[in-house]
N, C-alpha and C positions, 0 to 999 in steps of 0.2 A: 702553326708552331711545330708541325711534322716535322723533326729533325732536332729538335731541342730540349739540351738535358735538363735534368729536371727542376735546376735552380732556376733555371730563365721560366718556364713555365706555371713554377707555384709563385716565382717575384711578380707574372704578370695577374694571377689570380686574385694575388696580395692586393695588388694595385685596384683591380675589378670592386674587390670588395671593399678598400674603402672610399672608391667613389659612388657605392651604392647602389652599383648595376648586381652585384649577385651576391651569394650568403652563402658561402662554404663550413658543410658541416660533418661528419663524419663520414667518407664516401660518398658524398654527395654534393652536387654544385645545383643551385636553386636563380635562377632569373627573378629577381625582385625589380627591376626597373629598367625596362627594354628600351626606354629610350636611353639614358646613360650607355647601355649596351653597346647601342647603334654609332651616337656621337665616338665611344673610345676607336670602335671597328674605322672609322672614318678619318679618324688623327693616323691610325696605326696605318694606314692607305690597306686596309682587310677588303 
């Protein structure tokens, strides 16, 4: 995502979080379930 402002970045974050791959919280972004992780990395062609 090097290169993108910052709506595209917290809408994709947005997205992370409610499929359950991570838990954003104040300054901080948390991996709660690394397989959802991998599956999104893998749609995205990441």
């Amino acid at each position: 995502m090097v290169g993108s402002v910052r709506e595209v970045v917290q809408r994709s974050l947005k997205e992370l979080e409610r499929a359950g791959a991570i838990k954003l919280e104040r300054a901080r972004i948390s991996i709660v379930n690394i397989d959802a992780l991998e599956r999104f990395s893998e749609e995205e062609g990441v």
